[in-house]
N, C-alpha and C positions, 0 to 999 in steps of 0.2 A: 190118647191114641193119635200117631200123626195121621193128618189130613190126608188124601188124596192130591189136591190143589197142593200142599205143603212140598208134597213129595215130587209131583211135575217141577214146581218153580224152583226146589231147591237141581233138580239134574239137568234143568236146562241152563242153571247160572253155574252148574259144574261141568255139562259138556263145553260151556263156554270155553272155562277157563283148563280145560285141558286138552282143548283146540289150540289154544294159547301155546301154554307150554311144547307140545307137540311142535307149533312152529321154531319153536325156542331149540329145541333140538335139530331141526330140519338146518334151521338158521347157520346153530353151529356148524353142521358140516359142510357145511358152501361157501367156507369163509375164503373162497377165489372171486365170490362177488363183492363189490365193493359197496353193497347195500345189506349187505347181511347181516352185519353187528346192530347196527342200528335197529333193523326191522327186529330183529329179536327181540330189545329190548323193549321197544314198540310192539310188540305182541305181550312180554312175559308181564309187564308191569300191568293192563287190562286184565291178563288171566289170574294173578293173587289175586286183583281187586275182585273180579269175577266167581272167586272161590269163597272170597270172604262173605258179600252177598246171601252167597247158598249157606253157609253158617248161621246168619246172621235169621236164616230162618226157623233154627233150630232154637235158637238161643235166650233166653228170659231174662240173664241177670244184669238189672241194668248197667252195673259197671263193665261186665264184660261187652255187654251191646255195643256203650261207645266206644271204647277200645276197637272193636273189632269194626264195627262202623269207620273211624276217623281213620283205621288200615286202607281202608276199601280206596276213602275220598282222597288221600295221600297216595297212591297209588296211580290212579287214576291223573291226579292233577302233573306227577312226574309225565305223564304218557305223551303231553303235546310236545316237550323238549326232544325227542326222538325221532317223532313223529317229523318235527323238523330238519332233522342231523341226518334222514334216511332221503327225505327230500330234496335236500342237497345232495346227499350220497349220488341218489338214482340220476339227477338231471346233470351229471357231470362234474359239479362242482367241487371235488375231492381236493382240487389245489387249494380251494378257500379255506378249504375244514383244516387249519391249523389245530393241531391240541388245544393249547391256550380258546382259541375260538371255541374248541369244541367244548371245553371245561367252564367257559363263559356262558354256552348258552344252556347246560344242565345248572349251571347255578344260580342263571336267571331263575332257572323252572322251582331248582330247590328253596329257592324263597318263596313263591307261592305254597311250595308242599308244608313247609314249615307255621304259613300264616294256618294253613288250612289244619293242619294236625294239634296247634294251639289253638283254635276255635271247635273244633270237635271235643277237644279232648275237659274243655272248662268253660266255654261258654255258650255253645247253643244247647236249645232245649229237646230234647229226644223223648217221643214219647211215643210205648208199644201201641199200634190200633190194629184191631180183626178186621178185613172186609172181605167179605164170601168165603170165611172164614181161612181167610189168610192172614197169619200175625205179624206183619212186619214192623220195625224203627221208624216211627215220621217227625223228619224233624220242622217243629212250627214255623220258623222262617230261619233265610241264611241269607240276612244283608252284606254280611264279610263275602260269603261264596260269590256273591252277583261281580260285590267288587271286582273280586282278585278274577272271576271269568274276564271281567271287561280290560284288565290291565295284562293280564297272564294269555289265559287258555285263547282265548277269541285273535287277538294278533298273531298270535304265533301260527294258529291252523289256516289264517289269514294268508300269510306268507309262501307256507307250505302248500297249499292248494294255489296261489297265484304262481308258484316256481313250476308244478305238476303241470297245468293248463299252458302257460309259455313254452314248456320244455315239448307239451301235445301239438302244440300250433309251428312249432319249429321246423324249419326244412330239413335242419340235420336231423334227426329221431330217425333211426331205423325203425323204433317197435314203438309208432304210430297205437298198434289195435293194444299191444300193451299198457301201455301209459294211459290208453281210455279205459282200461278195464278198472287199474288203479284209480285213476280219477273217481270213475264211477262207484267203485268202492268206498271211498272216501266220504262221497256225497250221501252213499245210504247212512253211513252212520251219522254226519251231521244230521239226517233228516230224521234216524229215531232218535238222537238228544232234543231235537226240537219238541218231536212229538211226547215226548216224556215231559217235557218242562211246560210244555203246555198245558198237562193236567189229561194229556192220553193214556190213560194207563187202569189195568185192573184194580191196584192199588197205588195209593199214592206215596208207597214207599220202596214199591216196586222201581228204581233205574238198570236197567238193562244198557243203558251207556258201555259200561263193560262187554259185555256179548257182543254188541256191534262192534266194537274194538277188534274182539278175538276173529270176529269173520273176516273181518276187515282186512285182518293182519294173514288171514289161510286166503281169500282172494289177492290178494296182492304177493303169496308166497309162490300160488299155483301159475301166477304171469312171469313171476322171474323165474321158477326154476321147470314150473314143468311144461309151461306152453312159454316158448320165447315170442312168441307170435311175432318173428321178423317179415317186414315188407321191407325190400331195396326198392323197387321202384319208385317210390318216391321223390328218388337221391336224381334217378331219370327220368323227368317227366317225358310221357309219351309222345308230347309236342314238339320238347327239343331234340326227341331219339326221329324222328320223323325228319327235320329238316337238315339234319348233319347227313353232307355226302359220303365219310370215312365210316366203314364197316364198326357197329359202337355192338357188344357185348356186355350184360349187366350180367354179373356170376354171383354165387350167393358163396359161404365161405366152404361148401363141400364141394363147390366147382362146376353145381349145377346152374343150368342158364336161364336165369331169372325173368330177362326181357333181351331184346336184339331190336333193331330200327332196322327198315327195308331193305338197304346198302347190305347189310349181315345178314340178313334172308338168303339173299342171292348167293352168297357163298356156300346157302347150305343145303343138300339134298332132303331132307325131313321136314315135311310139311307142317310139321307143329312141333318145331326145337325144344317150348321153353319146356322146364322138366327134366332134360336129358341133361346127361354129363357134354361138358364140353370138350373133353376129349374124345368121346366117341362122334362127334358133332366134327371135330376140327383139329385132328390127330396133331400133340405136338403143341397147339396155340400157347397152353398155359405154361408151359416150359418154359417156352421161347420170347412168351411175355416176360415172363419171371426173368429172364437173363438179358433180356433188355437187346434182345439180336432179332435180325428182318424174319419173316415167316413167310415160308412157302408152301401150301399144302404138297404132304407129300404122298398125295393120290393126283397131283397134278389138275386139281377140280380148281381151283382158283386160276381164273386166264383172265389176262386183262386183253384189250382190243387188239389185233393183227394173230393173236392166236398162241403169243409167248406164254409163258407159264408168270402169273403175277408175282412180284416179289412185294412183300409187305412191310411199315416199319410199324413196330410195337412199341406202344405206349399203356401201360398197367398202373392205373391209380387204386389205390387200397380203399375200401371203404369201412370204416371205422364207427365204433359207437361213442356214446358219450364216457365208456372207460375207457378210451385208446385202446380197444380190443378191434381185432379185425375178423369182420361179418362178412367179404365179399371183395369185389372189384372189379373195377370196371376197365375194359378193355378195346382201345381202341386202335383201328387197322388204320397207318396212312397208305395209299400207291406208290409205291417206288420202284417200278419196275421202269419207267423210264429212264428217271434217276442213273440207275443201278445199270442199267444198258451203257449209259452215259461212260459210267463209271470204268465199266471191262474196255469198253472201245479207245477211253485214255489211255488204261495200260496197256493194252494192244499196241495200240501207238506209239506206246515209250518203249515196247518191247521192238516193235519196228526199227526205234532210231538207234538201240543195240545193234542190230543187226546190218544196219547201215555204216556201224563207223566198222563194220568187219568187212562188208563189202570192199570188193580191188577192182571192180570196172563198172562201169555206165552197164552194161548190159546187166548185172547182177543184180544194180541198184534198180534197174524196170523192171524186173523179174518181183524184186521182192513188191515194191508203190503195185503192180496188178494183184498181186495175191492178197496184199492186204486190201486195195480198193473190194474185190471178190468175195474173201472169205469174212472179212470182219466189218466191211460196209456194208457187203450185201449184194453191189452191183456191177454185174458179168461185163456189163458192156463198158469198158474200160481200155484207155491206148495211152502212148507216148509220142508225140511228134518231136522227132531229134533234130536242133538245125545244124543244116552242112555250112560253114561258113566258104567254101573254097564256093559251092555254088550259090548261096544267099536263098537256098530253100530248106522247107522244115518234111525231114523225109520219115515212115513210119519206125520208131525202133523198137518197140514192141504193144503188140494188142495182146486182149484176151482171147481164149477161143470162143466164146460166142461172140464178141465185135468180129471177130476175124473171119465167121464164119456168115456173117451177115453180108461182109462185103465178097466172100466168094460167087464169081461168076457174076461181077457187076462190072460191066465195063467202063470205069472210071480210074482217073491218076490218082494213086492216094497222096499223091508229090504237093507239097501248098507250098505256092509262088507266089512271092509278096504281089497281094491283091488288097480289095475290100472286104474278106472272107472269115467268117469269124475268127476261126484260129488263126492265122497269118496278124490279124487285129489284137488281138490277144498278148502274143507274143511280142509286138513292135510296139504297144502301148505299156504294156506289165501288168494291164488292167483286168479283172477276171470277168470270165461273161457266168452268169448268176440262173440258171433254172432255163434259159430258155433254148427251143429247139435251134439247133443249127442253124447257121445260115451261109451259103455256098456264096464265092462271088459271084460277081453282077452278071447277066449272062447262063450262068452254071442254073442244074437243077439238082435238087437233094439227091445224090444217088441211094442212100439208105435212112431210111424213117427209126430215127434213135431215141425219139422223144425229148422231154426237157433233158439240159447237158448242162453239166459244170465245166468251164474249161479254165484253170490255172495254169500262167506262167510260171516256169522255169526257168525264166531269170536269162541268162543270155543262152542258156543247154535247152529249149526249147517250152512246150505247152504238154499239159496233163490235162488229158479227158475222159468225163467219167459222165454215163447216161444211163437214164435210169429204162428205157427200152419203152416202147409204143405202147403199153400195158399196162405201166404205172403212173400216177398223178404227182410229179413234181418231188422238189426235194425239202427233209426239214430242215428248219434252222440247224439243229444238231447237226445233221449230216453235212450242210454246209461249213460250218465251222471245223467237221470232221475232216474233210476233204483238205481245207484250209491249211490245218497243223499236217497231212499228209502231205501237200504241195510244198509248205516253206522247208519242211524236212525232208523231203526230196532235192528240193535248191540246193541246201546247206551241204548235202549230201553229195551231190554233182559237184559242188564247188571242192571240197576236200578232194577226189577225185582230183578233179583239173588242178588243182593246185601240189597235190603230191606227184603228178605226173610232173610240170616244173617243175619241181623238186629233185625228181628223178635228175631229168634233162640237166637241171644246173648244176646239180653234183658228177655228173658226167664229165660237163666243161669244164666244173673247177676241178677233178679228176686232170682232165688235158693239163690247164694249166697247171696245176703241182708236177706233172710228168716232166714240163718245160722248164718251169724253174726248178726240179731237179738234175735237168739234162744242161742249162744254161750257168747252176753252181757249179757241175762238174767242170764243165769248160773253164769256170771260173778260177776254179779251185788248181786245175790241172796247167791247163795255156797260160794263166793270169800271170801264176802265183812263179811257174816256171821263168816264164818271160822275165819277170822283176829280178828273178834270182841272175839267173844271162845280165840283166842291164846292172846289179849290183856286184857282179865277179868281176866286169869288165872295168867298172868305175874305179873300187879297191884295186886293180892291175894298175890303172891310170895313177892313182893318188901314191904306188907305190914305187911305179919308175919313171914317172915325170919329175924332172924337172923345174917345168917352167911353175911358178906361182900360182898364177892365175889357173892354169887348168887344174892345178890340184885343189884348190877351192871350186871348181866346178865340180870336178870329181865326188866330193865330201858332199857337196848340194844334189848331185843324183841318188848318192847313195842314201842321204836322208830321205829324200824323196819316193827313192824305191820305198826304204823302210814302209815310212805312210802307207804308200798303195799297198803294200801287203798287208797292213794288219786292217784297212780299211775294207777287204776284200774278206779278210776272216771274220767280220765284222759284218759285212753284208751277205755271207753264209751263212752267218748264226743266227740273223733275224728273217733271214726266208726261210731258214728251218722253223722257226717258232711261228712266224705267219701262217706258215702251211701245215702244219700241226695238227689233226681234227683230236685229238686224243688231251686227254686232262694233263696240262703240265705237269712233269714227275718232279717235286721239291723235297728238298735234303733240309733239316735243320743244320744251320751254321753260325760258326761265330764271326760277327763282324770285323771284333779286332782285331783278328791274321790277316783279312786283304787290306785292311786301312792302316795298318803297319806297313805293311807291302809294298803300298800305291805311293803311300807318302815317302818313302824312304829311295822308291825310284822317281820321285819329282826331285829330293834332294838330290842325288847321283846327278841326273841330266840337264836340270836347271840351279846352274850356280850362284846366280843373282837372286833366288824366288828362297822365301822362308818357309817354312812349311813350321807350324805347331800342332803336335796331334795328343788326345784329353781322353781316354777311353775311361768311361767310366767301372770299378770295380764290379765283377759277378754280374755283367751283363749278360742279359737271356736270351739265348738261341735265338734267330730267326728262320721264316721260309725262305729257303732261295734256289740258286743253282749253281753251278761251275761257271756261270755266265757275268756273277755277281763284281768280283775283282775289275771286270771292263765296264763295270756301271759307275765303280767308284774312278775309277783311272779318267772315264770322259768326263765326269765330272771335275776332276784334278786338271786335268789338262785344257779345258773350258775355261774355268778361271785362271789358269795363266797367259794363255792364248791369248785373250780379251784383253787382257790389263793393260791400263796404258803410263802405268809406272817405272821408272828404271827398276825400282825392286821390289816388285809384288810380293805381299805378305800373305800367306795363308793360316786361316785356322780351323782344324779339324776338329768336334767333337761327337761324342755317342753319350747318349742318357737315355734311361727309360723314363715313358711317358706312357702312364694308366697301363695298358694292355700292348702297346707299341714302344718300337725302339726308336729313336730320331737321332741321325747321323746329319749335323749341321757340317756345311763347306765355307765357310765366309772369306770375303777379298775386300781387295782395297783397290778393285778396278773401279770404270767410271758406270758401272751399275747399268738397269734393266729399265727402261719407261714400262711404263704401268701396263700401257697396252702390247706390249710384246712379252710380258711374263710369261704368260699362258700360249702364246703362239709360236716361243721357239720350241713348244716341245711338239708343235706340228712338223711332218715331212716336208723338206724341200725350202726350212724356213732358217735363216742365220739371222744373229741377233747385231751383226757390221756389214761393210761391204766387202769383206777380204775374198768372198769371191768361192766360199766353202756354201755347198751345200744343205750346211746344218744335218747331218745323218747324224753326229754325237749326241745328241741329247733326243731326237727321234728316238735312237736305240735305246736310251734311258730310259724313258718313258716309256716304249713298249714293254721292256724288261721288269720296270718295277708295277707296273699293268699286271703284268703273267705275276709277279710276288706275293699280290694283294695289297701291295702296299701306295703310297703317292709320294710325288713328286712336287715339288713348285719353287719360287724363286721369290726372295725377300730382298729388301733394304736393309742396307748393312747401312752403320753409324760410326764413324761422320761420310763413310762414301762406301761405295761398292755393293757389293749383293749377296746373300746367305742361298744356297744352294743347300733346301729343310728335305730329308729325304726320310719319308715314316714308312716304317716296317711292322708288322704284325710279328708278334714276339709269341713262340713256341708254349703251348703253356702243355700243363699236367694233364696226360692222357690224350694228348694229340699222337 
């Protein structure tokens, strides 16, 4: 008949171990923790052995005993290798637990299980003993078991509990009371294997090592999964939440408010926050944290000093466990509401200097410097002193209405006459007077109490003044600076003004003048061109019924002469039209080779001694020009003949293209160009001899191939004379 005592010992070594199993199942289904697999098996391996136990109380036959016995110790001896893989697990360490690692340290453990299941199973001595009439297996000694404890089991739970304890002492741990409970857990079952081994026990065959396992494993299952027991504050000690001036928020990860420091009291109407959601705390924070943008409550309860509504910047750090899971975060408010002031009153400002290049008069440009002084500095009492230059005083051109209204029915000049007086000083130095009140000249008394004044020059257009009134304490840095970038952009502003007004003015004049020199080519063109024709009808009469010799060679020498002055006169039509021009030269693609056939074929005709060679090259490409072009090449031809001081000047014409340009070379066999007159006969008024010409020929080249886009200049010809290089921009595809 079984015992009573049989029956107790065998269901407490079987609730053991179906607390065990039980965790084994729990285990499985949480396998989103990253201590789960382990712990199971850390639980399941105690509960067989725990089960085996309760058998083993049933059981008589010796062979079955040890079998079932050397289950139990094999079970049991697998349990510290888990026990470790879960303590790394929990304390973070999941990057280290490589497979390989992991498979390493179950096979360290599986060679203990192995020593132990061939020492059970052949060579310790086992034998049944009753005590209080309970029959368990004692076995007589286990020097192999002490070993493999001291080289196996004892290091490893060594390890495991030193990882447990570092990981509790940590500052990172969110779950502090967690890990204590584990710890603690741990320690009871060390301490009933102690007490077991020590010879504590009802019988001495009685180890309940397993059962402490099994609890072991359900307190340690009810910290992870059913009590998280998270504390954040930790992460904030209350020492350092106390000395931080920026508003600090500890939130836990459902967005309730864990802790808050003094600074974030103040923010909040609920005399005991922590507890509450922080959105109904701080409508909006977690959002606006979240997205990484300024926060403003918007119940308008955050006011920072003077009364503005506070603008906040948000900074949200995650707080994290040792799975890189996130338990919370922390939240912290910077002030940016000055900042942020700072910020609108720049673009204000830039929107100002918009508005200034649209401005058309000095009066528009006051109107806008008081509005902005006004509505976006803030301060009413604001003027402009405009100076008159015809009287050398700086007279009001506009105030605001309250300055305006301060000085009503004050009998005083508002007129400032170079004195000692601050504005008048202001202006005659360029130098700014900085916060302080007024000072009248020598002599004078304050007619109006304006308080501290900013007064900036305007440059030679007068002084900006801007006060802050009898009622308020000075100006800030900001505002000064503000004022600053207000005054230089008012200067720059007046100066556009006065300078488009010359503008005006000079387009007026050179207006006059174009009217002159179109009234002075008509004369030109009309009286000039007439007259010549009169003095060459009457010469040809002469050459035709004279006579005498000599005056028919005179004759022939007016009429050449007439010649010249006419075409010299069409010639200085054509370049006061292009000077006076305001309009984008109108250019025709053309081809070079018809006027330089042209030009050279009338140097042949009229000069019988002079050679002319002309070289155009095949499928040359259009250039820009104009109807003007044939008389750019002709002064050029008649330049080099002019000049020469050969009996028979040779010429050679050629055109080639060059990269993107066209280059029509004129070379001679004259006595050439000194280095320093190259470049100066294509100035006005400049001839490269003394004959007593002007130089307008190659002036009008040069301004001509000027309007082309192209240049001009003059070479050394070999063994003598000079290359007259003329480059063209050549027409290309899709011009």
């Amino acid at each position: 008949m079984v015992a009573a005592i049989e029956l107790l010992v065998a269901g407490v070594l079987a609730l053991g171990g179906a607390t065990g199993l039980g965790i084994v199942y729990v285990s499985s289904r949480r396998r989103d923790h990253p201590a789960s697999e382990p712990l199971a098996k850390m639980a399941g391996l105690p509960a067989l052995s725990s089960l085996a136990f309760a058998v083993l109380v049933f059981v008589s036959d010796p062979t079955l005993v040890r079998v079932v016995w050397t289950f139990s110790q094999v079970t049991l001896a697998l349990t510290p290798a888990y026990f470790l893989l879960f303590s790394l697990a929990y304390t973070g360490r999941t990057n280290w637990l490589t497979a390989l690692r992991r498979r390493g340290v179950v096979g360290f453990y599986v060679v203990d299980a192995a020593i132990v299941s061939a020492a059970g199973l052949f060579f310790v001595s086992i034998q049944p003993q009753t005590v209080a009439g309970l029959t368990l297996p004692v076995v007589a000694d286990q020097p192999v078991r002490a070993i493999t404890s001291l080289v196996f089991v004892l290091p490893g739970v060594a390890v495991s509990l030193s990882l447990l304890l570092s990981f509790l002492l940590s500052s990172e741990n969110l779950y502090r009371r967690q890990t204590a409970l584990i710890v603690a857990a741990v320690l009871a079952t060390l301490l009933g294997n102690v007490v077991f081994l020590a010879g504590f026990s009802v019988h001495p065959g009685l180890d309940l090592t397993a059962v402490f396992f099994a609890f072991e494993a359900l307190l340690i299952a009810l910290a992870l999964y059913r009590f998280d027991l998270l504390r954040i504050a930790p992460m904030a000690p209350s020492i350092v939440l106390e000395e931080i001036e920026d508003p600090v928020f500890v939130l836990g990860d459902d967005g309730v408010l864990v802790d808050v420091n003094p600074s974030g009291r103040r923010l909040i109407d609920a005399a005991e926050p922590v507890g509450d959601h922080v959105s109904d705390l701080l409508p909006g924070l977690l959002d606006t944290a979240e997205n990484g943008e300024p926060y403003t409550d918007a119940d308008g309860r955050t006011r920072a000093d003077g009364g503005q509504t506070a603008v906040y910047d948000t900074s949200l750090t995650s707080i994290t466990d040792q799975f890189d899971r996130d338990r919370g975060a922390v939240v912290v408010l910077r002030d940016i509401t000055a900042r942020k002031r700072r910020e609108e009153t720049l673009e204000s400002l830039q929107t100002v200097a918009q508005r200034f290049l649209r401005a058309e008069s000095e009066q528009e440009i006051y109107d806008i410097v008081l509005e902005t002084a006004e509505e976006v500095l803030g301060y009413p009492y604001s003027g402009v002193m405009a100076y008159d230059e015809a009287k050398n005083v700086l007279r009001p051109a506009a105030f605001t209405e309250a300055l305006a209204d301060r000085y009503r029915g004050v009998d005083a000049d508002p007129v400032v006459e170079p004195s000692d007086s601050d504005v008048w000083t202001v202006f005659e130095s360029g130098d700014p007077l900085v916060g302080e009140p007024l000072s009248p000249a020598s002599g004078d008394e304050v007619p109006v109490d304006l308080g501290g004044s900013l007064l900036y020059p305007l440059g030679d257009h007068g002084v900006l003044g801007i006060s802050t009134g009898p009622d308020v304490e000075g100006f800030s840095d900001a505002d000064r600076r503000f004022v600053e970038i207000l005054a230089h952009t008012t200067e720059n502003a007046l100066d556009r003004i006065s300078k488009e007004r010359q503008l005006r003015e000079s387009r007026e004049l050179l207006d006059e003048r174009n009217d002159q020199i179109e009234f002075f080519n008509g004369v030109l063109r009309h009286d000039l061109l007439n007259g010549m024709l009169v003095i060459q009808n009457h010469a040809a009469e002469i050459r035709r019924t004279s006579e005498d010799p000599a005056a028919v060679d005179h004759a022939e020498v007016i009429e050449r002469w007439s010649e010249d002055i006419a075409d010299l006169a069409e010639q200085v039509r054509s370049v006061s039209n292009v000077v006076t021009e305001e309009a984008e030269p109108e250019l025709a693609s053309i081809d070079v080779a018809d006027p330089l056939t042209q030009k050279v074929r009338k140097i042949r005709e009229t000069h019988d001694s002079v050679s002319v060679t002309l070289d155009v090259e095949d499928d040359l490409p259009l250039v820009w020009a104009d109807d003007l072009f044939p008389s750019v090449v002709e002064n050029l031809l008649v330049n080099a003949v002019e000049h020469n001081d050969t009996d028979r000047p040779e010429l050679s014409v050629t055109a080639r293209t060059k990269g993107e340009d066209v280059v029509v070379r004129i070379a001679d066999n004259g006595p050439g160009i000194d280095d320093e007159m190259k470049a100066a006969v294509f100035e006005r008024n400049v001839t490269a001899d003394d004959s007593g010409s002007i130089g307008f020929g190659l002036y009008f080249v040069s301004l001509m191939v000027d309007r082309y886009g192209g240049t001009i200049r003059f070479e050394d010809n070999e063994p003598r004379g000079t290359v007259a290089v003329l480059e063209l921009p050549a027409v290309r595809d899709g011009d």
